[in-house]
C-alpha positions as CSV (number, residue, x, y, z in Angstrom):
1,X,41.4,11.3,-2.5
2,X,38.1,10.1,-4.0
3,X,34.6,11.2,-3.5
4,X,33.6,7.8,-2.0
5,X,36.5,8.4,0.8
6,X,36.2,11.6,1.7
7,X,32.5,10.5,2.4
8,X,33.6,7.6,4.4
9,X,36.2,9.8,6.7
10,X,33.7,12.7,6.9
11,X,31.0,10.3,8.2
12,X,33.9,8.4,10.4
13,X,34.8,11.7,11.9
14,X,31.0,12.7,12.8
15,X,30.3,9.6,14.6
16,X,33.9,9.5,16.6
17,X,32.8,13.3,17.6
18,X,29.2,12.3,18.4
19,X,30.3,9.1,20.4
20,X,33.1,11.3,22.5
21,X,30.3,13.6,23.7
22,X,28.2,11.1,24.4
23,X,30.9,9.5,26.4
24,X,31.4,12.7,28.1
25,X,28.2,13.4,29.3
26,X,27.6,9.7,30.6
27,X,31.3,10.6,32.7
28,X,29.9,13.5,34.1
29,X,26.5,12.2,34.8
30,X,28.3,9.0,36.7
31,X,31.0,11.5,38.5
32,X,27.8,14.2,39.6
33,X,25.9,11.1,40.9
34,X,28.3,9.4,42.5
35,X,29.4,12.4,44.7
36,X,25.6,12.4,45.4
37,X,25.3,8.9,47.1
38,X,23.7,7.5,44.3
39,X,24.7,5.1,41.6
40,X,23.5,4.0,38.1
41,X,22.5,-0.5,37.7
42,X,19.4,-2.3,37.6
43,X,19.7,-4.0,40.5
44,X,16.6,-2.8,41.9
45,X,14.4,-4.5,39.5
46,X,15.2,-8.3,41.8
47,X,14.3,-5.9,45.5
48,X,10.6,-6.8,46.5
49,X,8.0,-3.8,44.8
50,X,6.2,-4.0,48.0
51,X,3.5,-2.0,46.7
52,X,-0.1,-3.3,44.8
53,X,-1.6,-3.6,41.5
54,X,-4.6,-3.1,41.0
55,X,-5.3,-4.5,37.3
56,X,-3.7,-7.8,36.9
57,X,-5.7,-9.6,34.6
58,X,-3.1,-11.6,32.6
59,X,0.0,-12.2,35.2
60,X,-0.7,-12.3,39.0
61,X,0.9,-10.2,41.4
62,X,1.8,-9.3,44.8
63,X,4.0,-7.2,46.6
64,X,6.3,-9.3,47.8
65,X,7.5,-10.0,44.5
66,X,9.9,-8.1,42.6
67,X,10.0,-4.7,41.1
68,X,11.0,-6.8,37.4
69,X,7.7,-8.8,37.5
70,X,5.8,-5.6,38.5
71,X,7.0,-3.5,35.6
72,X,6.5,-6.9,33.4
73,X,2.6,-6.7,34.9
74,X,2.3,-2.6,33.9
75,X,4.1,-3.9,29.9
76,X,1.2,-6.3,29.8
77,X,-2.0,-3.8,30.6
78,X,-0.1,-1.2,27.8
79,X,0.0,-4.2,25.5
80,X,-3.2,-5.0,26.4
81,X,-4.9,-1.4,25.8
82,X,-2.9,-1.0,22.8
83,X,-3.3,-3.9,20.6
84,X,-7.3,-3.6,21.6
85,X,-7.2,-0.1,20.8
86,X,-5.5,-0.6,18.1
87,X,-8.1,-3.1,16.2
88,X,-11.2,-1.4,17.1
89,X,-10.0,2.4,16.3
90,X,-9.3,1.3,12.5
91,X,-12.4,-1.3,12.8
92,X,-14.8,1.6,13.8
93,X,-12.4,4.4,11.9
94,X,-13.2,2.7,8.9
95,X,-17.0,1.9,9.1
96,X,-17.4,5.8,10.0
97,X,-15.5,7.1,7.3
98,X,-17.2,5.0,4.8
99,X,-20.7,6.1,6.1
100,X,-19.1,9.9,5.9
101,X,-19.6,9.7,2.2
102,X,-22.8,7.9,2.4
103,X,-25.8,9.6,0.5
104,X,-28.1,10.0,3.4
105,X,-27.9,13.1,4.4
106,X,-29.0,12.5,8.1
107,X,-26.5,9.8,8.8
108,X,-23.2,11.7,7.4
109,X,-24.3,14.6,9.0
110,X,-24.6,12.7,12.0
111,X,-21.2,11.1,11.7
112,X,-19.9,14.2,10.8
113,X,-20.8,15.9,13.8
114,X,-20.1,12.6,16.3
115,X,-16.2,13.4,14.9
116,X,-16.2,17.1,14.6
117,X,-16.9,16.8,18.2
118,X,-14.3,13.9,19.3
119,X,-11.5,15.0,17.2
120,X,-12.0,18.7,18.8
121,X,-12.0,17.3,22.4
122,X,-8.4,17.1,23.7
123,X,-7.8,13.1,24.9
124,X,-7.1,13.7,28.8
125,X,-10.7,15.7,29.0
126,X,-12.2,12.9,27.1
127,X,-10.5,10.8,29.5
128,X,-11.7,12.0,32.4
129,X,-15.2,12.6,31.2
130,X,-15.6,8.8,30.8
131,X,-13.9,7.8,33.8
132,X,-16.2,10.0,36.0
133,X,-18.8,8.9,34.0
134,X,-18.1,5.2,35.0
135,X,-17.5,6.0,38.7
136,X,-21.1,7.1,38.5
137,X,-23.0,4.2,37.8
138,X,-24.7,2.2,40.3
139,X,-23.3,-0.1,42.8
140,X,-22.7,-3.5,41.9
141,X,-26.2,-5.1,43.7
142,X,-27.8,-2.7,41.1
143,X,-25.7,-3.3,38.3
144,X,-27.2,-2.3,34.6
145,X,-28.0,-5.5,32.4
146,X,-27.3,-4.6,29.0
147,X,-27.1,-8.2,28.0
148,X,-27.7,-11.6,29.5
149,X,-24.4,-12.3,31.8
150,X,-23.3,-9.0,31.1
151,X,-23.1,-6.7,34.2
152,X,-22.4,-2.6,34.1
153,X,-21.7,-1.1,37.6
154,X,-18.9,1.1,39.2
155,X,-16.6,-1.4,39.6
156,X,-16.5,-2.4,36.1
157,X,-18.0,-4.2,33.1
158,X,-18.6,-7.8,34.0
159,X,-18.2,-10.3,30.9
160,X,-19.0,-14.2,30.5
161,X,-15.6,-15.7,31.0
162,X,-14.8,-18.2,28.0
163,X,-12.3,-21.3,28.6
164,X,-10.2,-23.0,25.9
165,X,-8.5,-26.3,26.4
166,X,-5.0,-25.5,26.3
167,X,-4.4,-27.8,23.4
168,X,-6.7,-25.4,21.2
169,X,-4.8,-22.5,22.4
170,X,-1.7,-23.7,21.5
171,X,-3.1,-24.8,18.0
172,X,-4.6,-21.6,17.3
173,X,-1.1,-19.7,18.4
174,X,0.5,-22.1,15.8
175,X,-2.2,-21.2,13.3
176,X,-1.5,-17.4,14.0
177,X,1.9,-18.1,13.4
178,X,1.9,-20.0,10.4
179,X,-0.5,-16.8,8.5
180,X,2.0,-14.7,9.5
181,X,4.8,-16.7,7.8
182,X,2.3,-17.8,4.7
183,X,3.9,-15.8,2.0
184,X,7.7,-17.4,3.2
185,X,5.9,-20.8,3.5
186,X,5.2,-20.9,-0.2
187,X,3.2,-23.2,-1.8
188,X,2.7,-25.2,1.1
189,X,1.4,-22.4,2.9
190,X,-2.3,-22.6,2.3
191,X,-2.5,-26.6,3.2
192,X,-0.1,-25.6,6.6
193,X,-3.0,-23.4,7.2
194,X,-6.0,-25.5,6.6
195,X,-4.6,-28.4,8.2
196,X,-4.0,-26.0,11.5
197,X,-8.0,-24.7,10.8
198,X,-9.7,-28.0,10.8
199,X,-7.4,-29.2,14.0
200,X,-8.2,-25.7,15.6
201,X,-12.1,-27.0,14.9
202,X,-11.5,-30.6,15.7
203,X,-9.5,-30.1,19.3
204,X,-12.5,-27.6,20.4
205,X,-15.5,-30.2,18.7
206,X,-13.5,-32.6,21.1
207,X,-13.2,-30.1,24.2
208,X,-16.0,-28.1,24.0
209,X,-15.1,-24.6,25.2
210,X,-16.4,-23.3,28.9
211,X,-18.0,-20.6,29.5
212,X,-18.4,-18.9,33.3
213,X,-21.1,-16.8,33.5
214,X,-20.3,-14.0,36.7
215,X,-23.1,-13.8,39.6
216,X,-23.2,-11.5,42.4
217,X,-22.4,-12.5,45.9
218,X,-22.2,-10.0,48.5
219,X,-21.3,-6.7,47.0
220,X,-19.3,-8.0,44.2
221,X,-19.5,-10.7,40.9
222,X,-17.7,-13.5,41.4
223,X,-16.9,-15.4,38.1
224,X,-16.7,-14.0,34.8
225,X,-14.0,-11.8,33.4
226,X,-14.1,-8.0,35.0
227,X,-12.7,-5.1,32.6
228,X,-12.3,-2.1,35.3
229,X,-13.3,1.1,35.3
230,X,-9.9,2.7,34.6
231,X,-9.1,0.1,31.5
232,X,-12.9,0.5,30.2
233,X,-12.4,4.3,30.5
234,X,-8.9,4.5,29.0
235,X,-10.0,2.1,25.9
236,X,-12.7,3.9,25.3
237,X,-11.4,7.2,25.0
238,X,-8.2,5.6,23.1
239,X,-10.7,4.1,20.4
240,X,-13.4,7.0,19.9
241,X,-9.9,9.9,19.8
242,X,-8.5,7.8,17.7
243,X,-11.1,6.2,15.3
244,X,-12.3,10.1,14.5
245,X,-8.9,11.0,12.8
246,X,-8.9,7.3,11.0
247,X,-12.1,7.9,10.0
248,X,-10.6,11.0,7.9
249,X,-8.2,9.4,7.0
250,X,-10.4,6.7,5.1
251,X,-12.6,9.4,4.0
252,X,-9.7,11.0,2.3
253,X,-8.4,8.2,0.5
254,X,-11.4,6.3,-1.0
255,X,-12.2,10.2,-2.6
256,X,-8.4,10.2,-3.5
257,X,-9.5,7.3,-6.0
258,X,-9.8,8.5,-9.4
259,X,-13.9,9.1,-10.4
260,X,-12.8,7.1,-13.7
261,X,-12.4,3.9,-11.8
262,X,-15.5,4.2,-10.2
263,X,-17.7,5.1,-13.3
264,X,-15.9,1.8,-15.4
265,X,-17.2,0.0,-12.6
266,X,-20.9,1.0,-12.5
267,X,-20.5,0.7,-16.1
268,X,-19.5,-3.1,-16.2
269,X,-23.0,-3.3,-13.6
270,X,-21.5,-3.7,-10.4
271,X,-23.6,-1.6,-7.4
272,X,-22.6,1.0,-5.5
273,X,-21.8,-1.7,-2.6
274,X,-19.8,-3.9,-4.9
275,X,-17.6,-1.0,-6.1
276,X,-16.5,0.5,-2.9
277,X,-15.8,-3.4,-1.7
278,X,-14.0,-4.6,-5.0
279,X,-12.6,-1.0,-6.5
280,X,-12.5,1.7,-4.5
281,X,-11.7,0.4,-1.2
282,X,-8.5,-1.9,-2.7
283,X,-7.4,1.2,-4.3
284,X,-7.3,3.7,-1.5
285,X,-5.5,1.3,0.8
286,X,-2.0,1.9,-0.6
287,X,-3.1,5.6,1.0
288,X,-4.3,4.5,3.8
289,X,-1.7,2.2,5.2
290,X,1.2,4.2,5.9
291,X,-1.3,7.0,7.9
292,X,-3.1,4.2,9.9
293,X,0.4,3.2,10.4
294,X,1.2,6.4,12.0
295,X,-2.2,6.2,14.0
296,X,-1.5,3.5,15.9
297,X,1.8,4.6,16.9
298,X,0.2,8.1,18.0
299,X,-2.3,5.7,20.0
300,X,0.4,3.4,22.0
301,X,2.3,6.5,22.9
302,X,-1.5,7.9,24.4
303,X,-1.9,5.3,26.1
304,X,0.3,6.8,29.0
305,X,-2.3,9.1,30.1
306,X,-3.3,5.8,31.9
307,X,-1.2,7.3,34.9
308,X,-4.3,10.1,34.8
309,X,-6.6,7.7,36.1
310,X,-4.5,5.5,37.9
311,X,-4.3,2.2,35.2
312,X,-1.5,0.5,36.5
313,X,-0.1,0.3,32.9
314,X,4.1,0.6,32.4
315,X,4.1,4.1,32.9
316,X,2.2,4.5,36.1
317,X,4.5,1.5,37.7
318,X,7.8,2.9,36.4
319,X,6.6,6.0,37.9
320,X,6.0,4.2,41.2
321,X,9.2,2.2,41.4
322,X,11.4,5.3,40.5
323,X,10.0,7.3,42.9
324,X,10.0,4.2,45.7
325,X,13.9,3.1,45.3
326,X,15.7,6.5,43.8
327,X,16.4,5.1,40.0
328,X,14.4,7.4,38.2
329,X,17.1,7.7,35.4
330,X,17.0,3.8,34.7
331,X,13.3,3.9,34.8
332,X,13.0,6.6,31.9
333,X,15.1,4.7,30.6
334,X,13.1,1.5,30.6
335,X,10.2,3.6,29.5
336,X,11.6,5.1,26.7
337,X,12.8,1.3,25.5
338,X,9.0,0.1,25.9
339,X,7.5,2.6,23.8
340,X,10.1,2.7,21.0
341,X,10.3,-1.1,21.0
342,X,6.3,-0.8,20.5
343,X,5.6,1.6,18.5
344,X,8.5,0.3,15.4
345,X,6.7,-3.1,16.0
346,X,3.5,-1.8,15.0
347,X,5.3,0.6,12.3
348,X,6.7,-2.4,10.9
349,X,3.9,-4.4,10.9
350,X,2.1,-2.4,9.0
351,X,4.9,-0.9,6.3
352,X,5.3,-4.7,5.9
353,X,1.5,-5.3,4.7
354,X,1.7,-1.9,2.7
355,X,4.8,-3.0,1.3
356,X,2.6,-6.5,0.4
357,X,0.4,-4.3,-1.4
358,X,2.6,-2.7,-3.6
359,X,4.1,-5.6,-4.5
360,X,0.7,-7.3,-5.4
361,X,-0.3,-4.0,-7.4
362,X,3.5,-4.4,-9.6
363,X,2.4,-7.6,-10.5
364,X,-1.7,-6.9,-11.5
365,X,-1.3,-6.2,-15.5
């Protein structure tokens, strides 16, 4: 018998053996619950939730309706958290770790301490530090002002609300779309994507967007767009854990790039700005890019401390629902599916644009 078969039977045998277990252990399970009363389906997620949400910014919700919608409602606000997390940790991650090698002494040193300090603080203390610290401002008829419409109070952070005509948002989805596919689109891909620009322009020239500006009446703001305390609390220590350790990690790659590259370009006149934009910055991201990769992941799979606080976010519901109708095995379940499903989006998402990179470096001469 060849190599190649005995490979093939050996690898044939493994998986029969590992799938028997498996089946063995679901049998058991089944047979263990079943004497028990209790019985494995997702039925329950069509019963009513009958229970509320208290963060429903994107999909309304009340109890009456069912425990699928509800645990649909909690995917949204970890969606939510994460894709916003996501863009401002490696946003601010990156602007720190530049300034880290700056050659003021005051500001790295400042920068340096600001993350000695964050990326030493465990992520459920900082947590809770700046969700107490939000329960503590003032009431909401003496609401901080940082900037005009904005509002800062105990229930929240009050923002203008901004209105696009649903035509625009459709064309700018279509736009998003169509730079996501550029590359596959070909040559045509840069007129596709100017054409859906100047309509994206045109369509909001022709509907100017709202905007709703919140005003207090009674004891609460009525208008705007409210961010509460538990999202503003979780963001925030989501972005500043997070943004510490990118930080590092851009630190460590831009002095990863070989001094030689550097000293050709102040040789050829370029400034110390124009270097780290046009040389050293392209060159570190093929390090970067697989550890911000990694980053984000670590930062979806965070975000389930939101159950700390009491965010109604995936976790927090599932929690709720298994504990409410007795399926706490098809919850985990669910949960595990949610956060895998996330975080090998994200991973691919990001391989893909590193693997973009390399393929633009193979073809530089």
């Amino acid at each position: 018998m060849s190599h190649a078969r005995k490979s093939l039977l050996v690898q044939g045998l493994t998986f029969g053996a590992t799938a028997a277990v498996l089946w063995w252990l679901a049998h058991n399970m089944s047979a263990n619950l079943e004497r028990r009363g209790l019985s494995l389906g997702f039925g329950f997620l069509q019963q009513p939730a009958n229970f509320e949400i208290g963060d429903t910014a994107w999909l309304r919700f009340s109890p009456e309706q069912s425990v699928g919608r509800a645990i649909l409602v909690g995917l949204l606000n970890t969606a939510r958290v994460s894709a916003l997390g996501c863009v401002l940790a490696i946003a601010i991650g990156f602007v720190v770790g530049v300034l880290r090698l700056s050659h003021n002494p005051a500001l790295r040193g400042v920068m340096r301490a600001g993350v000695e300090v964050v990326r030493n603080t465990p992520l459920l203390l900082l947590l809770l530090f700046l969700y107490a610290s939000l329960q503590g401002l003032p009431s909401a008829s003496h609401a901080l002002e940082p900037a005009p419409g904005w509002f800062l109070s105990g229930r929240g952070l009050v923002l203008p609300a901004i209105a696009f005509g649903a035509l625009t948002m459709w064309l700018a989805a279509l736009l998003v779309i169509a730079l996501v596919l550029r590359r596959r689109l070909g040559a045509m891909g840069a007129r596709v994507i100017a054409g859906l620009l100047a309509t994206v322009v045109l369509s909001m020239l022709v509907r100017h967007p709202s905007v709703e500006a919140a005003h207090l009446v009674g004891f609460n703001f009525v208008g705007g767009t409210t961010l509460s305390p538990e999202f503003a609390a979780l963001l925030s220590a989501l972005v500043l854990h997070h943004a510490a350790h990118i930080s590092e990690v851009v630190r460590g790659a831009i002095l990863s790039v070989p001094r030689g590259q550097r000293d050709a370009a102040r040789a050829l006149g370029l400034s110390r700005f124009q270097t780290l934009r046009m040389v050293t910055i392209p060159l570190a991201l093929r390090a970067m890019v697989p550890l911000l990769a990694t980053s984000c992941v670590s930062l979806i799979k965070n975000s389930s401390l939101a159950v700390a606080i009491g965010f109604p976010d995936v976790v927090s519901i599932l929690n709720t629902t298994g504990n409410q109708t007795g399926h706490n095995i098809e919850t985990m379940c669910i949960m595990i599916v949610v956060y895998l499903s996330l975080s090998l989006a994200v991973a691919a998402a990001l391989n893909r644009y590193n693997t973009s990179l390399l393929a633009l470096e193979a073809q530089l001469p």
